[in-house]
N, C-alpha and C positions, 0 to 999 in steps of 0.2 A: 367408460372411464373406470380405473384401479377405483374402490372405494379407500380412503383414505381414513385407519382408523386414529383414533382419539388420540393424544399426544401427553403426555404424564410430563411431568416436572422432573426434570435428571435432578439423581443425588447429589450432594455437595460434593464425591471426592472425583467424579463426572465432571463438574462444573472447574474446581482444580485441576485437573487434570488438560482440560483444554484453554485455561486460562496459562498454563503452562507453556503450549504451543503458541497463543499467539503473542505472547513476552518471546520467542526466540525469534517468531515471522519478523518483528519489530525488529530485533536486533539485526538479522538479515536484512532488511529493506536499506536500516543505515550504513550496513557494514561499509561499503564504498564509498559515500558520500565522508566519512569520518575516517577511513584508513588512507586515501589517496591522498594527503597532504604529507603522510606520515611515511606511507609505501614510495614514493617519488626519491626519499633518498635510499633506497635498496634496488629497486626497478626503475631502468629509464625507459619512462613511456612519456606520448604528445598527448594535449587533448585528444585527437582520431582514436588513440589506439585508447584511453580511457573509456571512452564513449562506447566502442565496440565490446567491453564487457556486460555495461550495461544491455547493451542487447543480445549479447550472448546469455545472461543471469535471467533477462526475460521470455528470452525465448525457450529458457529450462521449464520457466513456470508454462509459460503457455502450452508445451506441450505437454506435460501432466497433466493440464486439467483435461486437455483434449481425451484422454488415454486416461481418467481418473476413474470411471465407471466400472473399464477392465481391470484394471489394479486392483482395484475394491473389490468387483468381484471371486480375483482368484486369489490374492492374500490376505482378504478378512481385514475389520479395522485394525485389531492388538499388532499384527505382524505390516500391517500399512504404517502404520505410525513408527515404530521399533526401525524400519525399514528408512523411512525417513531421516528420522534422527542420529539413524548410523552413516546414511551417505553425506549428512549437513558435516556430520566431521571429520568424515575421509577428505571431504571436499575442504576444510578448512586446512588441515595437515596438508593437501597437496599444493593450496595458494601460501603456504608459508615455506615449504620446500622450494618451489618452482622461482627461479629469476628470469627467465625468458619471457617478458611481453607477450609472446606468442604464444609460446605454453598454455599461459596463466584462461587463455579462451574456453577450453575444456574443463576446467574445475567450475569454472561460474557457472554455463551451463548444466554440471551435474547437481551444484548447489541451488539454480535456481530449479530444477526437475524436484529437488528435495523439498524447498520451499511448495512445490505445488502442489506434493503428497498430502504434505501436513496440514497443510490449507483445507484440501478435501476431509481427512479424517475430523483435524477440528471443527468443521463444520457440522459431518452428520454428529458429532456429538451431541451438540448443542441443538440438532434440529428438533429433537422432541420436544423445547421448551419455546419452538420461534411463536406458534400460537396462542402460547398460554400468557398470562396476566402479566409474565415477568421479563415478556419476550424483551420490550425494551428496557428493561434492566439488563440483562444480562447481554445485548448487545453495545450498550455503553459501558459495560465494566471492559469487554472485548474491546475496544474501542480505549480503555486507558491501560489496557496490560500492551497492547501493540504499542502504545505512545511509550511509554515506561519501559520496552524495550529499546525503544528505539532511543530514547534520553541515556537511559545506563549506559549503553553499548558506543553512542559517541563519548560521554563521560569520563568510560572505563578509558578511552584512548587518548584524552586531556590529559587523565591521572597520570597514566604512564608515557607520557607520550617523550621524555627525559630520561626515564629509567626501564623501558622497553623497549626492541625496536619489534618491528612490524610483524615478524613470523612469528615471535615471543607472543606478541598480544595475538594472531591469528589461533595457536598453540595454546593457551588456557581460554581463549573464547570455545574452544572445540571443545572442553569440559562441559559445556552447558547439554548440548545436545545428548553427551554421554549421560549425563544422569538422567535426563530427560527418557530416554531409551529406557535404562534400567527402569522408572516408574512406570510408562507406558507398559514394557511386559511384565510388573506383578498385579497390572491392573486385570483381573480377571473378569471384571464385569463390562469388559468391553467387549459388547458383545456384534455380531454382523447387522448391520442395517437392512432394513425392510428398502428395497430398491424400487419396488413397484409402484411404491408412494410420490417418487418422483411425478412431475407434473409430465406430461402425456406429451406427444412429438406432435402429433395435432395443435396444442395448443400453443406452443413453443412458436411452428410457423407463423400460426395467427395473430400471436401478442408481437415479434421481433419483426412483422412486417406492415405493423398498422403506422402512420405517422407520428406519432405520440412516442411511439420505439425508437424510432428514427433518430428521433429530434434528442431523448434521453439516453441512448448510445452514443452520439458525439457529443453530448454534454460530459457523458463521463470520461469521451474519450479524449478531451482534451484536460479537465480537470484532474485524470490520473496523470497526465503527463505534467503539470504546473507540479506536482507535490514531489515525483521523482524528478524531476528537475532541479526545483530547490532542495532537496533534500539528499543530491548527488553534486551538485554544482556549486550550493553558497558556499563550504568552508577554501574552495580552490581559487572562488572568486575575490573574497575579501582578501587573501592573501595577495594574490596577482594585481588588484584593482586598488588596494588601499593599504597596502604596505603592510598590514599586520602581521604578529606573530602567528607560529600554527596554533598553540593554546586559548588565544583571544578569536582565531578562528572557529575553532571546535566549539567553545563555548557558547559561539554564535549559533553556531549548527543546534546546540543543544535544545537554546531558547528557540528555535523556530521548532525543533519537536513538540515541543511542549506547548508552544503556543497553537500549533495544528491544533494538536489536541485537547486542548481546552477552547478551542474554536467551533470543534465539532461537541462539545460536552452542554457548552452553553447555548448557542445557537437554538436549539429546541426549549429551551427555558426561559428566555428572554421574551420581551413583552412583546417582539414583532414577528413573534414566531406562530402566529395567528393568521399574520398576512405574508404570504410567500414571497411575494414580487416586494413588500419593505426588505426585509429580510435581503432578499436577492439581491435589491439596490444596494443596501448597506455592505457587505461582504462583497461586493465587485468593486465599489467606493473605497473599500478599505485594503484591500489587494491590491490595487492598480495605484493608492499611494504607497504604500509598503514598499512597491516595483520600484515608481519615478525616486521613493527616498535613497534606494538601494543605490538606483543609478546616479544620480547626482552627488552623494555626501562625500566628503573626503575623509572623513573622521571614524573610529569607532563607536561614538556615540549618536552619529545619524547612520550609521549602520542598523546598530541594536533598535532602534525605534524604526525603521524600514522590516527589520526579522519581525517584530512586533503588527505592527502592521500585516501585514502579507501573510504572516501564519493565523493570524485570531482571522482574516478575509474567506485563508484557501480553507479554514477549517470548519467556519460558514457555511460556505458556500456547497460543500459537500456535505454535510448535513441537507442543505436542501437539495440536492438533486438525489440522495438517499430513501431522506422523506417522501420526495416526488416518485418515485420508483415503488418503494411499498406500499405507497395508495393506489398506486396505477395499475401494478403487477403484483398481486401479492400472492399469485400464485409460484413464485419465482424462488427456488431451492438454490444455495449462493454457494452449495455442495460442488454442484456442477455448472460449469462455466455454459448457457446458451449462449445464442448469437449477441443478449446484448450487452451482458461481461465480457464474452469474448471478443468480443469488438473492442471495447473499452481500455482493455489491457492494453490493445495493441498502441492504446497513445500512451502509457507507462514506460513500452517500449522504445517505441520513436524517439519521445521527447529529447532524452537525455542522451541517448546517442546524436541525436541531428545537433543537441548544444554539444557537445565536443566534435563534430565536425564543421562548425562555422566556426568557433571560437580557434581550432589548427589553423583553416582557414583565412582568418578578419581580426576580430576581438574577444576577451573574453568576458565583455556587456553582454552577448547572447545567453549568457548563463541566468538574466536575469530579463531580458525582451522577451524571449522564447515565452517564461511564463505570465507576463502580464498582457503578451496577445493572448495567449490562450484562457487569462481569466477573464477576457473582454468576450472571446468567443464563448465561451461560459454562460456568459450573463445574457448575450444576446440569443443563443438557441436556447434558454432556458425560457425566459421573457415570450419567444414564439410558442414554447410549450404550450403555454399559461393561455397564450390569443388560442390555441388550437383550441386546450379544451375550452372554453369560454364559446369558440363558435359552436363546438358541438353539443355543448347546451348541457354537459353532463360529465361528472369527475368518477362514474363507476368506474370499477376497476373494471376487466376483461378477465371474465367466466369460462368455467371448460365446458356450459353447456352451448 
């Protein structure tokens, strides 16, 4: 095995710097879930052909990551990142030029390819500090610049959602990337990543094929698909489902970012964060009413207490299958997508497309059933985790020796 040397603390404009990227990942993640209420009166598209962006914008990312290693190694991180942040707004500029439905397929996938750059670069940025004392610090600050993108970015389209229409707000959101760019290349201390340090393709096989892997790949891969779910589907649902305005919608959208993420903020802080399966209980308890609120209320006021719900549950709950994950595998670099992110994504992918094609289909309840099976499913491969290791008598992680 690579010897893996010692790991220094990045400097603070390091640390800015990739706190940068993931405030735009955020913004990206919501773009759709907040602009399709807005975009609908410029493009006439069904739920089907919504849906299909969404798996067109994940299938961008997935294949970066697949293909992130090569990228990384022939454009260096300064010219990876720069690269990135220039295609996120070519791709914004052509979703605000483009009105064909059909068109619109190609931009997402080059924006979601862009998404998957920046992913890779922010990540080795930050890997020199994943071992050090402050590793979970600085993974929950990541964790509330992605949320606080993802709030401003539905927000910004509340604010304007009267005094801009859709290609306008697509057109100054493509600003962000732009300067984002400009800092990335005067950032000269970004320097090429040590790639050897990666964890070893032996090890990879052996971790993503024990049952333990198994069982915490479709926990995430159902859990990534509950969040781009709601986070692509509630503000279309409350409008179609309960009469609201698009404003009262978005707003809605908003408070579920936020509640995500102060779901996953608190969840490790709180007193049941000791006992996994409490914890577990409670955040499937609290998702699956959040869901039944969603489904039944007729009001905006059992709405917001359903978004309340379901987001402090999904934002739980993913904390612990996180937590579960970096006790288990901590040998696991989140640079590069193995088998069991890569797996994972692909419920990202699904989700939100399969809820726009039943909801063309039937109703558009799917936009909110979809995710509270899958936070059931959730809870119950997470729960078989837990019996797994408990039979095997032992919670060590899996060594490269």
């Amino acid at each position: 095995m690579d010897a893996v040397a010692p790991r220094a603390t990045p400097r603070p404009a390091i640390v800015r710097s990739a706190m940068g990227g993931v405030f735009l990942l955020g913004c990206l993640v919501a773009l759709m879930g907040a602009l399709f209420p807005v975009w609908a009166y410029y493009v006439d598209f069904d739920p089907g052909t919504a849906g299909s962006y969404f798996l067109a914008f994940n299938l961008g990312v997935f294949t970066a990551a697949m293909a992130s290693r090569g990228i990384l190694e022939k454009l260096g991180m300064r010219r990876l990142l720069v690269t990135a942040c220039l295609a996120t707004s070519a791709a914004m500029f052509a979703l605000a030029a483009i009105l064909s439905p059909t068109a619109l397929v190609l931009p997402f996938i080059v924006l979601g390819f862009a998404a998957g750059m920046l992913t890779t670069g922010v990540s080795w940025m930050l890997f020199d500090a994943m071992s050090a004392p402050m590793a979970g610090v600085l993974l929950s600050l990541a964790g509330v610049f992605f949320g606080c993108g993802a709030v401003c970015f539905t927000l910004l389209i509340w604010a304007t959602v009267h005094t801009l229409s859709a290609p306008n707000i697509l057109r100054l959101t493509a600003v962000l990337p732009l300067g984002l760019a400009v800092l990335y290349l005067g950032q000269k201390s970004l320097a090429q990543p040590a790639l050897k340090v990666a964890r070893p393709f032996r090890l990879s096989i052996r971790a993503t094929a024990s049952p333990a892997a198994v069982l915490l790949s479709l926990a995430l891969f159902f859990q990534s698909g509950n969040e781009w779910a709601l986070g692509g589907w509630l503000a279309i649902y409350l409008i179609r489902r309960l009469g609201v305005r698009s404003e009262t919608a978005l707003l809605s959208l908003a408070f579920y970012w936020a509640m995500l993420t102060l779901g996953k903020l608190l969840a490790p802080r709180c007193a049941w964060s000791e006992s996994p399966f409490r914890l577990l209980s409670a955040s499937a308890a609290a998702s699956l009413f959040g869901c039944l609120l969603l489904l039944s209320t007729t009001g905006a006021e059992g709405a917001a207490a359903g978004v309340l719900f379901t987001g402090l549950g999904l934002g739980a709950a993913a904390s612990v299958v996180l937590g579960m994950i970096g006790e288990r595998f901590p040998h696991y670099h989140p640079g590069f997508f193995n088998g069991l992110f890569s797996f994972s994504l692909v419920g990202g992918m699904l989700a939100p497309w399969l809820i726009g094609q039943l909801a063309d289909a039937w109703v558009i309840q799917w936009a909110i059933g979809i995710p509270a099976l899958g936070a059931l499913l959730v809870y119950l491969l997470l729960c078989a985790f837990l019996l797994e290791m408990r039979i095997a008598g032992s919670s060590r992680p899996i060594s490269s020796s």
